[in-house]
C-alpha positions as CSV (number, residue, x, y, z in Angstrom):
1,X,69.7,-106.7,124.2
2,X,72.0,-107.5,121.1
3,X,75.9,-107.8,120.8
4,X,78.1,-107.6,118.2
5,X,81.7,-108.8,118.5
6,X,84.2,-107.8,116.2
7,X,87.0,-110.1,115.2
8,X,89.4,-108.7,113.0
9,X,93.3,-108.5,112.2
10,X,94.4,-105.4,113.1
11,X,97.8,-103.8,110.7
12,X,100.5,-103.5,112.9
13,X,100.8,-100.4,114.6
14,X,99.0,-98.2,111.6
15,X,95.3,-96.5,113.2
16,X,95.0,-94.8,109.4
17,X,94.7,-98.3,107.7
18,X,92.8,-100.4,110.6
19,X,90.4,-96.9,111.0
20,X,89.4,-98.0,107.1
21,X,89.2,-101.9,107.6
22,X,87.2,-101.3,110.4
23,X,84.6,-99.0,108.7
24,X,84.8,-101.1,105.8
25,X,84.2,-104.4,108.4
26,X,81.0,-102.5,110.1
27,X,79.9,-101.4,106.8
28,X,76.6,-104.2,106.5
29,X,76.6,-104.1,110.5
30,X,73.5,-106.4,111.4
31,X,71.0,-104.8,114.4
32,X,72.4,-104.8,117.2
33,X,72.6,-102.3,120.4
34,X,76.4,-102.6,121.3
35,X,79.4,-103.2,119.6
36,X,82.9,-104.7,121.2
37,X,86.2,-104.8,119.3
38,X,89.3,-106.6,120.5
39,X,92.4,-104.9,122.6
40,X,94.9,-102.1,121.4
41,X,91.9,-101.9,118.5
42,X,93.7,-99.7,116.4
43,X,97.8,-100.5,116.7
44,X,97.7,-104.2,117.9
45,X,99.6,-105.1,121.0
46,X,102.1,-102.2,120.9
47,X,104.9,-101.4,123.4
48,X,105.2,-98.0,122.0
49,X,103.3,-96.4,124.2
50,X,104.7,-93.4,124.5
51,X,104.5,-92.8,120.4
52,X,100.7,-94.2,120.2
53,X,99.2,-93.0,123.8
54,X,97.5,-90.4,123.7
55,X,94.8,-87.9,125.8
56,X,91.0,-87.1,124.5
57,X,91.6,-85.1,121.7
58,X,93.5,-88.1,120.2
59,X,93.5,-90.2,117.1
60,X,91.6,-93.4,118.4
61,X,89.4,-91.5,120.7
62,X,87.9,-89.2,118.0
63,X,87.3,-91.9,115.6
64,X,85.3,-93.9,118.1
65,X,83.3,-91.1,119.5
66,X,82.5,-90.4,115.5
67,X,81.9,-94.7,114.8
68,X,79.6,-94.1,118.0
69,X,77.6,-91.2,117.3
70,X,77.4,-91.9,113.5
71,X,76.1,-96.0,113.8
72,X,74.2,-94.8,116.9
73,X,75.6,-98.2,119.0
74,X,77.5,-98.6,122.0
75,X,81.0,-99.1,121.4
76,X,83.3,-101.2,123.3
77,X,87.1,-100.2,121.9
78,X,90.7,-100.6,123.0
79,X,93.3,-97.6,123.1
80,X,96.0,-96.2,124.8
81,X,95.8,-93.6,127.3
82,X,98.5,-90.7,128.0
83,X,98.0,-89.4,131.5
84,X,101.0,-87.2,132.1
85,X,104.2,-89.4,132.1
86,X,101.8,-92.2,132.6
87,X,100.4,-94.7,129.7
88,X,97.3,-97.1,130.1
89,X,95.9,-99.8,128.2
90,X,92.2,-98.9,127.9
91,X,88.8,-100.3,127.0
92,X,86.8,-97.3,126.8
93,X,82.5,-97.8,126.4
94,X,81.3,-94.7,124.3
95,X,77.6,-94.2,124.2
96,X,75.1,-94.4,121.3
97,X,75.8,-90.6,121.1
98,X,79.6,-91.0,121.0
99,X,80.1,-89.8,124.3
100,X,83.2,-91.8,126.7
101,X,80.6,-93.4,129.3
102,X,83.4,-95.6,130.8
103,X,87.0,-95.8,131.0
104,X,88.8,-98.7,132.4
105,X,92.5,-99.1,132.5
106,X,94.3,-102.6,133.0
107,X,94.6,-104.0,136.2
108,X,97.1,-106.6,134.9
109,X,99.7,-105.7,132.8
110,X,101.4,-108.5,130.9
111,X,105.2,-109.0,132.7
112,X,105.8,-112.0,130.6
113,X,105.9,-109.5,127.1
114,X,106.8,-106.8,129.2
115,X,103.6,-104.6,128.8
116,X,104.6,-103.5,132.7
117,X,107.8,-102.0,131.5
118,X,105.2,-99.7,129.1
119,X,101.7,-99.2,130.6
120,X,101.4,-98.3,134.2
121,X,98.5,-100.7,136.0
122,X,94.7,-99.4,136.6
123,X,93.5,-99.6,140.4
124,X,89.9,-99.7,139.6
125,X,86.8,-101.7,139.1
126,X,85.0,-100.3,136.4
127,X,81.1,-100.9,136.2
128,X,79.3,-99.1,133.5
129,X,75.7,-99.6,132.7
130,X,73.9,-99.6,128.6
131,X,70.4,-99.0,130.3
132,X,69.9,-100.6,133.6
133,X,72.3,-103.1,132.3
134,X,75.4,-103.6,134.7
135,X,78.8,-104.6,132.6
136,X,82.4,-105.2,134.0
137,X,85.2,-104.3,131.9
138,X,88.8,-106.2,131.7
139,X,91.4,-106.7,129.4
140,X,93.6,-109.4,128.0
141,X,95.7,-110.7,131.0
142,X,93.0,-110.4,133.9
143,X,91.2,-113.2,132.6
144,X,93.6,-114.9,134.6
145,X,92.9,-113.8,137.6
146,X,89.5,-114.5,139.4
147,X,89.8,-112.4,141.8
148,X,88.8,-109.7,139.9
149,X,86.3,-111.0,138.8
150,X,84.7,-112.2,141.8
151,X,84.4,-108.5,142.5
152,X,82.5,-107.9,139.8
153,X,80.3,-110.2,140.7
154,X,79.9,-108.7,143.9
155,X,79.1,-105.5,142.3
156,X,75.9,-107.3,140.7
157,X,76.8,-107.3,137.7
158,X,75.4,-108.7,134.3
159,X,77.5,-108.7,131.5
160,X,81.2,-109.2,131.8
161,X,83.8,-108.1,128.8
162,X,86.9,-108.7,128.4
163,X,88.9,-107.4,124.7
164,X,92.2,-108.9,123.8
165,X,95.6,-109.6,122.1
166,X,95.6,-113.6,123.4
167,X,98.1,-115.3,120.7
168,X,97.1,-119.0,119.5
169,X,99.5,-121.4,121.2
170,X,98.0,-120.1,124.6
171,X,94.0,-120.1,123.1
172,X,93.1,-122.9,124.7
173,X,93.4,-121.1,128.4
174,X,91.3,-118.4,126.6
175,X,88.7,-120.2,125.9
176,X,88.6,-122.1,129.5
177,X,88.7,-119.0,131.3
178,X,86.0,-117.1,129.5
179,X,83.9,-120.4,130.4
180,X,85.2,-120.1,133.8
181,X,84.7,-116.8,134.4
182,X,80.3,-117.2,133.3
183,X,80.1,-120.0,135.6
184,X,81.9,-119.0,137.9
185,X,80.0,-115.8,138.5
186,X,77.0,-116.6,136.7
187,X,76.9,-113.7,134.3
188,X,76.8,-113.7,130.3
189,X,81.1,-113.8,129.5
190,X,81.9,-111.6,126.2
191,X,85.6,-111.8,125.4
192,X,86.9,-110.3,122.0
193,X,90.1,-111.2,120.5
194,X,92.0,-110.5,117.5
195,X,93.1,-112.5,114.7
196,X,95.7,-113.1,111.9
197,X,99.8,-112.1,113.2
198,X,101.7,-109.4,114.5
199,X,105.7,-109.1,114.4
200,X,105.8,-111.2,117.7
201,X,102.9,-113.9,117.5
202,X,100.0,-115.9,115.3
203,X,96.1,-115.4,116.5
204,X,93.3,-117.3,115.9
205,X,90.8,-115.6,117.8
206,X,88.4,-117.8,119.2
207,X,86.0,-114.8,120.1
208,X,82.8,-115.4,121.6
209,X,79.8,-115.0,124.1
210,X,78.7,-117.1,127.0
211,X,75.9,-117.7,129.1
212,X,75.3,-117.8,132.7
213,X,75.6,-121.6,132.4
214,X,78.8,-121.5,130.3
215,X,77.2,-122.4,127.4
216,X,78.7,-120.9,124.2
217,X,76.6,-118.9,122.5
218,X,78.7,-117.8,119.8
219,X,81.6,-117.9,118.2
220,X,84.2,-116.7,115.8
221,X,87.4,-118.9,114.6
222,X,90.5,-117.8,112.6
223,X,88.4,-115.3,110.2
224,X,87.7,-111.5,110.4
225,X,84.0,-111.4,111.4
226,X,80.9,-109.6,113.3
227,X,79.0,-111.7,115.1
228,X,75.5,-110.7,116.8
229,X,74.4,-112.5,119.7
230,X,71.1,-111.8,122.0
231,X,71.7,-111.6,125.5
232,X,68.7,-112.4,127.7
233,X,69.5,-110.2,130.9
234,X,66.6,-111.4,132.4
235,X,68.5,-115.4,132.7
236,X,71.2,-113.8,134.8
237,X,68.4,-113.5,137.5
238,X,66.8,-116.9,137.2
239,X,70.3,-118.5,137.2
240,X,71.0,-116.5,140.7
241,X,67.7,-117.5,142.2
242,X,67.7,-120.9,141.0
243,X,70.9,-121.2,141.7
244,X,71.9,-119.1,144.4
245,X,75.7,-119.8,144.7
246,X,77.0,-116.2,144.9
247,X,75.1,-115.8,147.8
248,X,77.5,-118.2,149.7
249,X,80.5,-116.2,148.1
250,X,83.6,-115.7,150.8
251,X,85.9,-113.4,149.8
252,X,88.6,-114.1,152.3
């Protein structure tokens, strides 16, 4: 299985313009079978929820289903979901047809920029599948916590993603955690950040893939990029019979 990570630097708050960079981005596309772009794709780390959220028939979910169906990938995006009076940061997997598959909302909303005082939290684990594949989808701020994680791994999965808005003078714990979180769990790690500036902070991305070992597979640095990576699922397996740590997993 292939995966393409998208870095890019998304305009502030403007889906019209980043809609066309992103198209424009994806235009040589290399094979691949699945295609993951960073957090809040197409506004950046907005707290106007309330002005950018919005139900299916939407803006972000339309283009996506379209960017789906018409490249024929899986798409791994970022948007933000009105439910009632309610708004939730997404990452949403729509199928090689451009049907929604998956949709997980935010366990973790960021308190420290006050993305709590915005977006209501998710509740749920969200497992989805390309194949017989098992992924776990997160976002942004639950890198942090393991917890979550270690659920995942409990779930059996293979592939873990995680899209974000992670500004540079914190990329180092980025970085760490991703690595953390593959070890850890013994799973291939995709995480997916932005780069360039918003209003508030500077963001050098530091996208990339890891293997069940922690070994960094790819990367992308302070550049709008795709990057295409092959994931040998059939290493998760070995690592977990070789190496049969989850087995002794506690959750206490």
């Amino acid at each position: 299985m292939k995966i393409s990570i998208v870095q890019y630097d998304p305009v502030w708050e403007n889906p019209a313009e980043n809609i066309q960079k992103i198209d424009s981005i994806l235009k040589n596309l290399p094979e691949t079978d699945a295609i993951v772009l960073p957090e809040l794709t197409l506004t950046g780390f907005t707290m106007a929820s309330d002005k950018y959220g919005e139900e299916e028939d939407g803006v972000s979910t339309k283009y996506f289903i379209s960017l789906a169906a018409r490249l024929r990938k899986h798409l791994f995006a970022g948007l933000i979901e009105r439910d009632g009076d309610r708004f939730y940061n997404n990452l949403v997997h729509f199928d090689k047809n451009g049907l929604i598959t998956a949709r997980y909302r935010k366990i973790h909303p960021f308190s420290f920029a006050d993305e709590d005082k915005f977006y209501s939290a998710g509740k749920d684990l969200v497992v989805t599948k390309i194949d017989n594949i098992r992924i776990g989808l997160t976002v942004c701020y639950d890198l942090r916590f393991p917890e979550l994680y270690r659920k995942y791994a409990k779930e059996g999965i293979d592939i873990l993603i995680n899209i974000a808005n992670w500004p540079t003078k914190r990329v180092i714990h980025w970085s760490t955690l991703l690595k953390a979180r593959a070890i850890e769990n013994q799973c291939y790690m995709v995480g997916v950040n932005r780069c360039g500036k918003d209003p508030f902070n500077d963001y050098s991305g530091h996208s990339g893939v890891y293997d069940p070992l922690g070994e960094e597979l790819v990367s992308i640095v302070d550049e709008e990029a795709v990057k295409t990576v092959e994931i040998n699922i059939d290493k998760v397996k070995e690592i977990r019979e070789k190496l049969p740590f989850l087995a002794d997993m506690k959750l206490i």
